[in-house]
C-alpha angles and dihedrals in degrees: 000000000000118000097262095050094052085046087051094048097034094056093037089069094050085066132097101182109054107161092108121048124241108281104265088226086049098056091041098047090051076045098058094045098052100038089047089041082238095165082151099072113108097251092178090113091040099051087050088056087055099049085054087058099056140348083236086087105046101095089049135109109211097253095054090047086051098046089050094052094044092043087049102035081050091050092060095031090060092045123008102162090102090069088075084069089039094110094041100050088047090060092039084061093033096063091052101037120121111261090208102065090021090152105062092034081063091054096048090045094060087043093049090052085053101049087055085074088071117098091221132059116313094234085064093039089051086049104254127141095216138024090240084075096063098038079052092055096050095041083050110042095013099038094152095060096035085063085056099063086067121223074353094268107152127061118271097243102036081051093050096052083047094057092035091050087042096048086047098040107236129130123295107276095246087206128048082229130050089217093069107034126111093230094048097114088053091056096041099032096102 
């Protein structure tokens, strides 16, 4: 997946209202500034644009709103095979998320599945410094599926493929990441 591409995709699932595309100039300018490292241009327009886009923004300066995109979009762009499961792990979350703040469990589902594209543990691909703050995340917006991974004892994303290969009935993933599993040309070879 090239980077515009992941920034593209990334953004697209942050949105509620999907009905218009992103705005092309949009997607290029964000583009320009991650791929040169140009932190210095004045992103006070562009992050109103994207506030426009979706409330997931609103809270945001614009170089936090850039460092996420370009944390998240890198993340895809290094690994993208677990995009194949994208659909599926949303559900899977989906199924567990908090009604009450659907909304921003929506959000940190999308980012979860992203974050799954990452070849470390999914607490320091989501950005977190310890593992406390992603057992916190799910406990808080998928409780239901927190109180699964029972005394918290296995990892979040080995836990997540485990639910997701138990709710769709294939064989126990043998690796907490695709990337590094023996069966993983079965899974990618279409």
């Amino acid at each position: 997946m090239d980077k515009l591409a992941a920034i593209s995709f990334y953004m697209n699932g942050l949105r509620q209202e999907k009905s218009f595309p992103i705005p092309t100039d949009l997607l290029e300018n964000i583009h320009v500034c991650i791929v040169n490292e140009n932190h210095n241009v004045d992103g006070s327009l562009l992050i109103q644009r994207l506030r426009v886009l979706d409330d997931y923004w609103l809270n945001m300066t614009w170089d936090c709103a850039l460092n996420d995109i370009a944390h998240f979009s890198q993340l895809m762009v290094n690994n993208p095979s677990p995009l194949a499961f994208y659909e599926d792990l949303m559900d899977l979350l989906q199924m567990h998320l908090l009604m009450s703040d659907k909304q921003q469990a929506l959000w940190w589902a999308h980012k979860i599945v992203i974050a799954c594209c990452g070849r470390t543990h999914l607490y320091l691909d989501m950005g977190f410094k310890e593992r406390q703050s992603i057992t916190a995340l799910f406990t808080q917006y998928f409780p239901s599926f927190a109180s699964k991974n029972i005394d918290n004892k296995m990892r979040w994303k080995k836990f997540l493929y485990r639910q997701f290969c138990l709710v769709a009935q294939l064989p126990l993933c043998p690796t907490a990441s695709c990337s590094q599993c023996p069966s993983y040309q079965e899974c990618y070879s279409g």
